[in-house]
mmCIF file of the C-alpha atoms, coordinates in Angstrom:
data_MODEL
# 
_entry.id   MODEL 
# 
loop_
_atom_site.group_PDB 
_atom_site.id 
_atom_site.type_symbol 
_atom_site.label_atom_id 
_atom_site.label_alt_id 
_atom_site.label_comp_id 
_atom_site.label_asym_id 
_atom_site.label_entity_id 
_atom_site.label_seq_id 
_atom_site.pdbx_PDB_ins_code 
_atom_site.Cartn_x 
_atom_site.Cartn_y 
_atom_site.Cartn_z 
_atom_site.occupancy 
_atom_site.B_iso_or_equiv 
_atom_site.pdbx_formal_charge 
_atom_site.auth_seq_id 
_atom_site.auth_comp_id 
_atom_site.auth_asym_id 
_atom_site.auth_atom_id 
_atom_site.pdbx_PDB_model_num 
ATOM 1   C CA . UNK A 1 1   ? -26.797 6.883  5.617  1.00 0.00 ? 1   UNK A CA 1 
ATOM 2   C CA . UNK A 1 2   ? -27.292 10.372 5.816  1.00 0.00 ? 2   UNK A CA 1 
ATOM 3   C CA . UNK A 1 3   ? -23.749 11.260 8.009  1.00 0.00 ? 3   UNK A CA 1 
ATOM 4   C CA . UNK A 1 4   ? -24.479 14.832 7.694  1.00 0.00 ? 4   UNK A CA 1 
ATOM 5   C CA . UNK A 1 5   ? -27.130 15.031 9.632  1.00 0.00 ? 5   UNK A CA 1 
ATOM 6   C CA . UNK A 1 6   ? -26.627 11.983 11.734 1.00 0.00 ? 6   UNK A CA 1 
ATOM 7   C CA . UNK A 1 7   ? -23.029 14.411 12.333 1.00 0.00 ? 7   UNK A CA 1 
ATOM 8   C CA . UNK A 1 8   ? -24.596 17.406 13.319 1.00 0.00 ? 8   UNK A CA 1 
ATOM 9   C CA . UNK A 1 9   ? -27.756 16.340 15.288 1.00 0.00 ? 9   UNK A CA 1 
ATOM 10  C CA . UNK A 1 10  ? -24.845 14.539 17.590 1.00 0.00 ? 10  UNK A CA 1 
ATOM 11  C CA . UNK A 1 11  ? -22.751 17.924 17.716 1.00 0.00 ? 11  UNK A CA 1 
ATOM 12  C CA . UNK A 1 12  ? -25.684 19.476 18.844 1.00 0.00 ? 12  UNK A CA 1 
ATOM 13  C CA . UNK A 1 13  ? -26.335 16.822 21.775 1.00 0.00 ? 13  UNK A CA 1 
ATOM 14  C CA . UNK A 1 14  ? -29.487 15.163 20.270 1.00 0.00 ? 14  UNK A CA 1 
ATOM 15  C CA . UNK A 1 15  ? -27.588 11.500 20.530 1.00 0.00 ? 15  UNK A CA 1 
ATOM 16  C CA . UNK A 1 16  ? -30.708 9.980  20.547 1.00 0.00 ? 16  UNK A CA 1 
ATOM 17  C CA . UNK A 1 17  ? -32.371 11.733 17.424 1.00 0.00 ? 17  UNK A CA 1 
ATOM 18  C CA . UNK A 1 18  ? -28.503 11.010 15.651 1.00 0.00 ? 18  UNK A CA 1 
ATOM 19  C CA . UNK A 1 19  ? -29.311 6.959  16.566 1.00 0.00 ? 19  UNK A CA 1 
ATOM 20  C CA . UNK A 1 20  ? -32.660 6.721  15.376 1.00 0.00 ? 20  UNK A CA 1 
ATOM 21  C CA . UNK A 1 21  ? -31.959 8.212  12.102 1.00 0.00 ? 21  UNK A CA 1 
ATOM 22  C CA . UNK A 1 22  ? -28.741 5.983  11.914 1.00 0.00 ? 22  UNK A CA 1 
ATOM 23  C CA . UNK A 1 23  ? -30.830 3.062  12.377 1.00 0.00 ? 23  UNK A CA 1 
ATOM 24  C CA . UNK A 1 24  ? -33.482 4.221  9.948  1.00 0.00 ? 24  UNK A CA 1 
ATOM 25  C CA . UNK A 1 25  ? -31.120 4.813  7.559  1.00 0.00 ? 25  UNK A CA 1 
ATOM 26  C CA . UNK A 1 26  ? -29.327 1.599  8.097  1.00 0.00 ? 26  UNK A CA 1 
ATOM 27  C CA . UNK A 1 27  ? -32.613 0.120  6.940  1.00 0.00 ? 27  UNK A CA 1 
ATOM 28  C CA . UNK A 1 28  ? -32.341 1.428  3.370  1.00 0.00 ? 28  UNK A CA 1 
ATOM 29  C CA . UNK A 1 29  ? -28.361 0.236  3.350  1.00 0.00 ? 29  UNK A CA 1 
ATOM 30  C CA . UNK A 1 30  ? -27.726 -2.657 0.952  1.00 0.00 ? 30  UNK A CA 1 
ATOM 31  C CA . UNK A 1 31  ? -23.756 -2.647 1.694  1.00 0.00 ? 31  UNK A CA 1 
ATOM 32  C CA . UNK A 1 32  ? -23.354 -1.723 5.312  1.00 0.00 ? 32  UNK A CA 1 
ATOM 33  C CA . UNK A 1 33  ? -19.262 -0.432 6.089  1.00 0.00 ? 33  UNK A CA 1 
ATOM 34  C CA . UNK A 1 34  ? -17.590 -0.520 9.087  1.00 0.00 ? 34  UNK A CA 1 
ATOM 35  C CA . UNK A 1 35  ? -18.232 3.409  8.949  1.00 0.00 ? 35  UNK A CA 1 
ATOM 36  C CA . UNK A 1 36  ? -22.080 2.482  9.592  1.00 0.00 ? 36  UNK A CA 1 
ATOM 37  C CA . UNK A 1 37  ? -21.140 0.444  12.665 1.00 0.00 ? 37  UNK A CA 1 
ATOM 38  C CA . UNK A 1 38  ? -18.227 2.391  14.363 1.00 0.00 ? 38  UNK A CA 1 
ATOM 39  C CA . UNK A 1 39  ? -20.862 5.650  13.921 1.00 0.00 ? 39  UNK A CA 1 
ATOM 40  C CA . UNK A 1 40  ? -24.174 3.284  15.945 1.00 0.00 ? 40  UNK A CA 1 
ATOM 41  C CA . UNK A 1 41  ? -21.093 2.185  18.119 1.00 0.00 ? 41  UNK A CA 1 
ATOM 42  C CA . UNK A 1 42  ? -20.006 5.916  19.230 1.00 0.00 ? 42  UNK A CA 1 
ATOM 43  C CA . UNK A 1 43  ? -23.525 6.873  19.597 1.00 0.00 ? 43  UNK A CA 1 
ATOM 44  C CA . UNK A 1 44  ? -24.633 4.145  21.462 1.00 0.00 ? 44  UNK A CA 1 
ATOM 45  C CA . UNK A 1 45  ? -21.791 4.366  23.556 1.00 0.00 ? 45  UNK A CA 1 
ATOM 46  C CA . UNK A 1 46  ? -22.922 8.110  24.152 1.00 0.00 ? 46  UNK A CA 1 
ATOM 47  C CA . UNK A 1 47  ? -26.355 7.018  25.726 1.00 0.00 ? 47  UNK A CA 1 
ATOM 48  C CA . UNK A 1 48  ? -24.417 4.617  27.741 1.00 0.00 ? 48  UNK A CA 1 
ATOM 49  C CA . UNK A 1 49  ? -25.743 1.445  26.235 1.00 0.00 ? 49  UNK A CA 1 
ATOM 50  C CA . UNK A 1 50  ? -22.674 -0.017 26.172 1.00 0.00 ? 50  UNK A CA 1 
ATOM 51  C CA . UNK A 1 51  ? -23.444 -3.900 24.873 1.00 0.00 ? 51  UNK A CA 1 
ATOM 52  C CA . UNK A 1 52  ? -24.600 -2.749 21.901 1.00 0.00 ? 52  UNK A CA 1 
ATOM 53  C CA . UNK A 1 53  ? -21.942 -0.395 21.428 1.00 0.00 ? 53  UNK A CA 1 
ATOM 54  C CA . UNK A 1 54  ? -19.313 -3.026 22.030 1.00 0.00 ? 54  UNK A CA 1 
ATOM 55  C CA . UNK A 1 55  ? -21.535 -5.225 19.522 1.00 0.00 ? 55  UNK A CA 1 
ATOM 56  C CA . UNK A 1 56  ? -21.619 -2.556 16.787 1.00 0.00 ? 56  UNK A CA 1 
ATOM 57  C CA . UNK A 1 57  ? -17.655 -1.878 17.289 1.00 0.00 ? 57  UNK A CA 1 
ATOM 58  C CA . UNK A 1 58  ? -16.742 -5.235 17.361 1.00 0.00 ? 58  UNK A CA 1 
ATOM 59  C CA . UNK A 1 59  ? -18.973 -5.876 13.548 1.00 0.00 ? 59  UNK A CA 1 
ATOM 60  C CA . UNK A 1 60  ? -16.702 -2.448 12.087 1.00 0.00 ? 60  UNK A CA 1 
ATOM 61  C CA . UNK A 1 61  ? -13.493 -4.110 13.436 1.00 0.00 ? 61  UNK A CA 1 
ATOM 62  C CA . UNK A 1 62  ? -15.095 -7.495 11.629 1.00 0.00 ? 62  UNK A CA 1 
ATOM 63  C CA . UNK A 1 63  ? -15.267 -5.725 7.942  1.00 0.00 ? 63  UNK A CA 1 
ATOM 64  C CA . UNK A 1 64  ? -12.405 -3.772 8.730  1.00 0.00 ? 64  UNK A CA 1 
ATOM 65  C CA . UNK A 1 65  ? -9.564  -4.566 11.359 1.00 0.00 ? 65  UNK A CA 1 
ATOM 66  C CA . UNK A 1 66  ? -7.890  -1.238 10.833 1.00 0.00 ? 66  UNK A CA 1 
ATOM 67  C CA . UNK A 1 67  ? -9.914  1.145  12.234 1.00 0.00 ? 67  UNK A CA 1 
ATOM 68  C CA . UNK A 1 68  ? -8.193  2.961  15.144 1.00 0.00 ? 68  UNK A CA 1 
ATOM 69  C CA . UNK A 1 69  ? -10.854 5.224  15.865 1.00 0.00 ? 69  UNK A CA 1 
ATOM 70  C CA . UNK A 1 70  ? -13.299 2.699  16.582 1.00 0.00 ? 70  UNK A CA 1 
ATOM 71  C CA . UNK A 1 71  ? -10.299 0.622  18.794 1.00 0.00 ? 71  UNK A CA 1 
ATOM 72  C CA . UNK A 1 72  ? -10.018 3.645  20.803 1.00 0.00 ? 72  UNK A CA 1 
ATOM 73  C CA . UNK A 1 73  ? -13.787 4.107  21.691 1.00 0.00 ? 73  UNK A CA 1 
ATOM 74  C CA . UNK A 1 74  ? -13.387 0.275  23.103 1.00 0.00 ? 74  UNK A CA 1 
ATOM 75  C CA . UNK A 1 75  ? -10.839 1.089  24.952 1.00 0.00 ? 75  UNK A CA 1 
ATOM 76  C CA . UNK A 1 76  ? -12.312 3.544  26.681 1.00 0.00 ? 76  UNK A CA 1 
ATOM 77  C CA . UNK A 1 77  ? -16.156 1.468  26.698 1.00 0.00 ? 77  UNK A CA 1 
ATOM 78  C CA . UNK A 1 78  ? -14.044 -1.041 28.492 1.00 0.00 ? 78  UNK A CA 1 
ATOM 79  C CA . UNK A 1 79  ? -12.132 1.408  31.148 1.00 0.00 ? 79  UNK A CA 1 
ATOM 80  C CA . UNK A 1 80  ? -15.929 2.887  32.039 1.00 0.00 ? 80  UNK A CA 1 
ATOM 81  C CA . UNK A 1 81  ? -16.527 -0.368 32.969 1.00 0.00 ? 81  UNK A CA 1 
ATOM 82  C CA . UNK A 1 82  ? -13.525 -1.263 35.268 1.00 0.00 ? 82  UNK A CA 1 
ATOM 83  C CA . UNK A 1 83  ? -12.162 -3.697 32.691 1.00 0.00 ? 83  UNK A CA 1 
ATOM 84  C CA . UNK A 1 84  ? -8.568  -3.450 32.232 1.00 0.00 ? 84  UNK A CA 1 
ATOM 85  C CA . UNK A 1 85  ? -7.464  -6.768 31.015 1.00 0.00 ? 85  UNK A CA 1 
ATOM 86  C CA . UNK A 1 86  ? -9.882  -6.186 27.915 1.00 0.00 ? 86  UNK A CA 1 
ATOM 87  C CA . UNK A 1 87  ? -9.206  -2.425 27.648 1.00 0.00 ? 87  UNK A CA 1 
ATOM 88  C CA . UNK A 1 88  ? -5.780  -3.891 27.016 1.00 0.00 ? 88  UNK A CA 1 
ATOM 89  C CA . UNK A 1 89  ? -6.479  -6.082 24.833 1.00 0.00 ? 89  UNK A CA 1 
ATOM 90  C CA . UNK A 1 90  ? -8.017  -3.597 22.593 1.00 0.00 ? 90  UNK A CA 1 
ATOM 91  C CA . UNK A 1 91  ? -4.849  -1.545 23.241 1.00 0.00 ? 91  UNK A CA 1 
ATOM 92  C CA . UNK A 1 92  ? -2.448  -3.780 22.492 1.00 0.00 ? 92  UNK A CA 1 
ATOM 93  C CA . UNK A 1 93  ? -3.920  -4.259 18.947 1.00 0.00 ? 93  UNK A CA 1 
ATOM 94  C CA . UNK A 1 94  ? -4.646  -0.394 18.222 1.00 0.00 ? 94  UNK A CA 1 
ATOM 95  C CA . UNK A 1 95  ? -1.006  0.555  19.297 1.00 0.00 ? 95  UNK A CA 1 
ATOM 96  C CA . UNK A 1 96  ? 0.203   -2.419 16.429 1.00 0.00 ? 96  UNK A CA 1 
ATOM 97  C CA . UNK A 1 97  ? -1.500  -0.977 13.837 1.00 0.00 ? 97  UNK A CA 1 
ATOM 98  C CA . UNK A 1 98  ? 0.360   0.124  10.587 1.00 0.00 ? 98  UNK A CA 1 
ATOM 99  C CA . UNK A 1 99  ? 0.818   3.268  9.596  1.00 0.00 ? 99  UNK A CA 1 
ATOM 100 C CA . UNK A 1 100 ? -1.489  5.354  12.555 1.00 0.00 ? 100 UNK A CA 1 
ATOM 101 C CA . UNK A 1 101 ? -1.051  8.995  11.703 1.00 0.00 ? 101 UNK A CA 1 
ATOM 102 C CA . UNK A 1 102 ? -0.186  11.936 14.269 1.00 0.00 ? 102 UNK A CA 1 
ATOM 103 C CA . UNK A 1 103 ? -4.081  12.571 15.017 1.00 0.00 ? 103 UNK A CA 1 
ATOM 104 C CA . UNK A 1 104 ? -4.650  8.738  15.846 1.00 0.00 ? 104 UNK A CA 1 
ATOM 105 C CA . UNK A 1 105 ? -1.388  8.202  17.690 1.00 0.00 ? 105 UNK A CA 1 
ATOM 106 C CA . UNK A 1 106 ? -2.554  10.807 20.006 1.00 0.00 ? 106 UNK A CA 1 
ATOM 107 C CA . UNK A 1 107 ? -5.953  8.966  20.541 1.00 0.00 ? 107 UNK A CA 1 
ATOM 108 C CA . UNK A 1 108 ? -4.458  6.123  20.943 1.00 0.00 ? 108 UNK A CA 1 
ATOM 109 C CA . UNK A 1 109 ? -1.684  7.024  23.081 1.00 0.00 ? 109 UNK A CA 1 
ATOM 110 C CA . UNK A 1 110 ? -3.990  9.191  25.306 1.00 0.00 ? 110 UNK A CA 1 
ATOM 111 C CA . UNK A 1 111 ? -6.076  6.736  26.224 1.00 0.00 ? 111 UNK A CA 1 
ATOM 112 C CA . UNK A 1 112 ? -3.406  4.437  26.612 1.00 0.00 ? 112 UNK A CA 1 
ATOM 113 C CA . UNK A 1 113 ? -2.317  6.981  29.305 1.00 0.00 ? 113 UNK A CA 1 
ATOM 114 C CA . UNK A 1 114 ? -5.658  6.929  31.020 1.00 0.00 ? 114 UNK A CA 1 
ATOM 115 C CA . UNK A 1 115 ? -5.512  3.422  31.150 1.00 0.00 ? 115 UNK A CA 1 
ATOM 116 C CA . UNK A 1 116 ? -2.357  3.120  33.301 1.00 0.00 ? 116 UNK A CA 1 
ATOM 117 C CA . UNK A 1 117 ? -3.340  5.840  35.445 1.00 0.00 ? 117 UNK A CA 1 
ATOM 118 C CA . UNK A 1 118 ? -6.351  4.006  36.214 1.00 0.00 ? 118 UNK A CA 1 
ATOM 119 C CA . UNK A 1 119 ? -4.452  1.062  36.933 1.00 0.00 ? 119 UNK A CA 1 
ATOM 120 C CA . UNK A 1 120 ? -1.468  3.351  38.810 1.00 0.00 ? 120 UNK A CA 1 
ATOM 121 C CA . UNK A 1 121 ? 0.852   2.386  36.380 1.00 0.00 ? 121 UNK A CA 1 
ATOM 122 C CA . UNK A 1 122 ? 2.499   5.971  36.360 1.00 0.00 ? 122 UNK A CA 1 
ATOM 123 C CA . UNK A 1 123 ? 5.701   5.211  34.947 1.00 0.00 ? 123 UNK A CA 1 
ATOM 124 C CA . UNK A 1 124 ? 4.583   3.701  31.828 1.00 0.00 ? 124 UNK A CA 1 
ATOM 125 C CA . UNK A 1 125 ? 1.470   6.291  31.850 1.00 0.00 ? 125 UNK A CA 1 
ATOM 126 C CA . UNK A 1 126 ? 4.646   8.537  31.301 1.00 0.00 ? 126 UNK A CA 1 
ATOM 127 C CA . UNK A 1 127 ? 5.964   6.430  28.548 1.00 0.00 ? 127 UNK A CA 1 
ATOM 128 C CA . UNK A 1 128 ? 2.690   6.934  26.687 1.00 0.00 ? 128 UNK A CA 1 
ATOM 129 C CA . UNK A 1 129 ? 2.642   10.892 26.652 1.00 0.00 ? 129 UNK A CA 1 
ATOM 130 C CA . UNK A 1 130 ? 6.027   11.387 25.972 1.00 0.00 ? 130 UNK A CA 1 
ATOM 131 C CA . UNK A 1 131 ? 5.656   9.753  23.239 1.00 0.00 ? 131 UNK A CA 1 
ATOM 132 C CA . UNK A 1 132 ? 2.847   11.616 22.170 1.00 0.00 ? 132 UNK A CA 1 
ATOM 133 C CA . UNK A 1 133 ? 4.598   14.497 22.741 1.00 0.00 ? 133 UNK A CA 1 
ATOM 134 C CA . UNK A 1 134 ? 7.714   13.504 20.348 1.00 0.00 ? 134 UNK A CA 1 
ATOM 135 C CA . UNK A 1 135 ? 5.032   14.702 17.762 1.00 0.00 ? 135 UNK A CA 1 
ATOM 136 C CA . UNK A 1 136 ? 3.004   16.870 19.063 1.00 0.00 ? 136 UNK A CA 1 
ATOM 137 C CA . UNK A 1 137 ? 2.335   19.149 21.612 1.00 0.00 ? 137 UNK A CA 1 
ATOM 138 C CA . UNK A 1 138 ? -1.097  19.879 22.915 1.00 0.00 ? 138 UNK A CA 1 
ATOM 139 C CA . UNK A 1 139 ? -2.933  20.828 25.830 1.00 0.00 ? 139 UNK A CA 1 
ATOM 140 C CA . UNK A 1 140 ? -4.627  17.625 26.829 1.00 0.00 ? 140 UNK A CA 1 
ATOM 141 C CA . UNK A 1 141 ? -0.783  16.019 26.434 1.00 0.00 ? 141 UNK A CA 1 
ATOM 142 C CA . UNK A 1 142 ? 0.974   18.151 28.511 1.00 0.00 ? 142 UNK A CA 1 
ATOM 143 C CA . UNK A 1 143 ? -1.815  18.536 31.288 1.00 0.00 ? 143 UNK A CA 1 
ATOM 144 C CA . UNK A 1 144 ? -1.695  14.360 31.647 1.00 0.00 ? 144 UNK A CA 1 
ATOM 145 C CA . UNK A 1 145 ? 2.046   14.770 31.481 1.00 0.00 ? 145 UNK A CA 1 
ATOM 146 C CA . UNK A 1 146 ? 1.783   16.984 34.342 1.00 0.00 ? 146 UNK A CA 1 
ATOM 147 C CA . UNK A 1 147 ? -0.582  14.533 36.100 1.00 0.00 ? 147 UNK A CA 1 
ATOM 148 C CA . UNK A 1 148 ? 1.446   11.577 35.626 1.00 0.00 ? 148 UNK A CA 1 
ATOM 149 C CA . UNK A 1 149 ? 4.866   13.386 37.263 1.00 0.00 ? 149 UNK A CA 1 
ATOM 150 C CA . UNK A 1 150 ? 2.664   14.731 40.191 1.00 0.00 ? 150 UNK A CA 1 
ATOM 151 C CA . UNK A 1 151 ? 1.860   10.994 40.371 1.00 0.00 ? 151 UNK A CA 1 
ATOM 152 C CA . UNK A 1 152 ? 5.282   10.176 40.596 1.00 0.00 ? 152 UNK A CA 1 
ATOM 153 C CA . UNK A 1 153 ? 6.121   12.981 42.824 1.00 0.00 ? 153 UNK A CA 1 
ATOM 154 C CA . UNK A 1 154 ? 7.824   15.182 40.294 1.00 0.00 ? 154 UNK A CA 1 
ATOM 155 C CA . UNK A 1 155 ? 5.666   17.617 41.628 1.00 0.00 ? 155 UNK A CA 1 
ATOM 156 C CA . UNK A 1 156 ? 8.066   20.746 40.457 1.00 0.00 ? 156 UNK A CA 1 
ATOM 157 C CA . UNK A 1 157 ? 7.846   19.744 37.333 1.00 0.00 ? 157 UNK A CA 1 
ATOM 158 C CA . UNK A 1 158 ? 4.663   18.866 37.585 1.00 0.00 ? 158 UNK A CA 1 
ATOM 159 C CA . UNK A 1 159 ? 3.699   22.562 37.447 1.00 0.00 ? 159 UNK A CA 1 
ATOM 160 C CA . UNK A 1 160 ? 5.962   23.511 34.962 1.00 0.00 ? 160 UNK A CA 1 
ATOM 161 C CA . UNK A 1 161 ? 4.410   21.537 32.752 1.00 0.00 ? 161 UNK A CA 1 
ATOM 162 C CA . UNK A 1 162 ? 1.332   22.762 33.769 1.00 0.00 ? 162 UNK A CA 1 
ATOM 163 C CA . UNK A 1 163 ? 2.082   26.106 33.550 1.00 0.00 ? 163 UNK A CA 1 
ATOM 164 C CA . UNK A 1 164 ? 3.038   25.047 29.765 1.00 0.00 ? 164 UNK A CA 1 
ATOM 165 C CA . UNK A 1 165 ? -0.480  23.700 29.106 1.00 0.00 ? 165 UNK A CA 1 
ATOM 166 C CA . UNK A 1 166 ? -1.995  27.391 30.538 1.00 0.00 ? 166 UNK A CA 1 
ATOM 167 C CA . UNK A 1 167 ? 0.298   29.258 28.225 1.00 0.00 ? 167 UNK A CA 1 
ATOM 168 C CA . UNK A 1 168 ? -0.801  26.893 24.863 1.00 0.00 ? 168 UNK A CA 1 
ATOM 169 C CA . UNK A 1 169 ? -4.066  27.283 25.570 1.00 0.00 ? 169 UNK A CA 1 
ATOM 170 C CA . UNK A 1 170 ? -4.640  30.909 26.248 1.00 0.00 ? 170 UNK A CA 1 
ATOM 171 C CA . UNK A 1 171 ? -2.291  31.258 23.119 1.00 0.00 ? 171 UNK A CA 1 
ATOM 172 C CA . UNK A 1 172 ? -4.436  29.174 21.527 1.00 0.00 ? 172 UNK A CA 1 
ATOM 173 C CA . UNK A 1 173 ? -7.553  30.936 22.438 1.00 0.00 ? 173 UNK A CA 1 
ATOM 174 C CA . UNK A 1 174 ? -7.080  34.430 23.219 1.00 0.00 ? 174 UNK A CA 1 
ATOM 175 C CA . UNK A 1 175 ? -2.954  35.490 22.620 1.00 0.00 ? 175 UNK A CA 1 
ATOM 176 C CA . UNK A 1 176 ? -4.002  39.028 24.128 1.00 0.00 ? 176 UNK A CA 1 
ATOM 177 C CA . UNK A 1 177 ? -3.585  37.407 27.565 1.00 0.00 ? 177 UNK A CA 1 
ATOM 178 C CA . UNK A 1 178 ? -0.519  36.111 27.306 1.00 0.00 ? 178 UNK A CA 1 
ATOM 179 C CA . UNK A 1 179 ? 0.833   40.307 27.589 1.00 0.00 ? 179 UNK A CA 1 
ATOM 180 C CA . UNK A 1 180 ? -0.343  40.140 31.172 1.00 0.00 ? 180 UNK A CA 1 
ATOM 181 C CA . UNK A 1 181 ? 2.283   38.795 33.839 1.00 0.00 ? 181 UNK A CA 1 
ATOM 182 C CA . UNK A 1 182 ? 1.025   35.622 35.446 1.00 0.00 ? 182 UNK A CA 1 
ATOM 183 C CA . UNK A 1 183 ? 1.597   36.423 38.942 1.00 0.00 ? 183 UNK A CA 1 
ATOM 184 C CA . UNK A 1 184 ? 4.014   34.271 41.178 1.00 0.00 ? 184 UNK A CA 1 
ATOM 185 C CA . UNK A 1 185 ? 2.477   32.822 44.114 1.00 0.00 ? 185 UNK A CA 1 
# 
């Protein structure tokens, strides 16, 4: 499989030119890996054809159990379709995985967050960031740390915390702003 190309023609948007040369190239594969099926699973999942997404993640996760990436995407493939108790199935194994390094804690963790928002679990929503946030701080973990205390009313802190996501990412992607006073309102 040519992942390369596959890779960049789905940075560039064209998911469905990415799938038809996965398939294609799947074709010519003698020893298909669970890296073969979590890649048709994430593209199919793109397009929104979600059964054979599922089917493709759920033959990676068959070859490989491990694979928190590819537990992740089902999580989420689940929550876009309004099914929690599976979503948390596939949660409950990702987040007892061995050995998940910072990157895929905050995957997992993040759309473990998600997941109890959606279901207005706020408090343990909470639980999920902060621990993300024992780690590593980012952006996308303070701004759903923020949402989840504006859930719970925290709205002072709420802001703070936004304000705290504004400040990483313009430091992040232009420092030059951060000279200029951010006005009170």
């Amino acid at each position: 499989m040519d992942n390369n190309l596959i890779t960049k023609l789905e940075s560039q948007g064209d998911w469905e030119g990415a799938l038809a040369l996965a398939k294609e190239s799947l074709k010519n594969e003698k020893d298909l890996t669970s890296s073969h099926y979590h890649i048709l699973g994430r593209l199919y999942q793109r397009l929104g054809k979600l059964d054979p997404a599922k089917r493709s993640y759920k033959k990676a996760l068959t070859i490989n159990k491990n694979l928190p990436r590819t537990l992740n995407n089902l999580i989420l493939l689940e929550l876009d379709l309004f099914n929690t108790k599976k979503a948390n199935k596939w949660l409950e194994i990702a987040i007892s995985l061995d050995q998940l390094n910072d990157n895929e804690k905050e995957l997992i963790y993040t759309s473990a967050c998600d997941l109890k928002l959606f279901e207005l679990n706020h408090i343990k929503a909470l639980e999920y960031i902060e621990e993300v946030l024992k780690t590593k701080t980012s952006v996308m973990a303070l701004c759903n740390k923020s949402i989840c205390l504006q859930k719970l009313g925290r709205t002072e802190e709420a802001l703070e915390i936004q304000l705290m996501a504004a400040k990483l990412h313009i430091s992040q992607q232009n420092p030059n702003l951060l000279d200029k006073p951010i006005e009170d309102y």
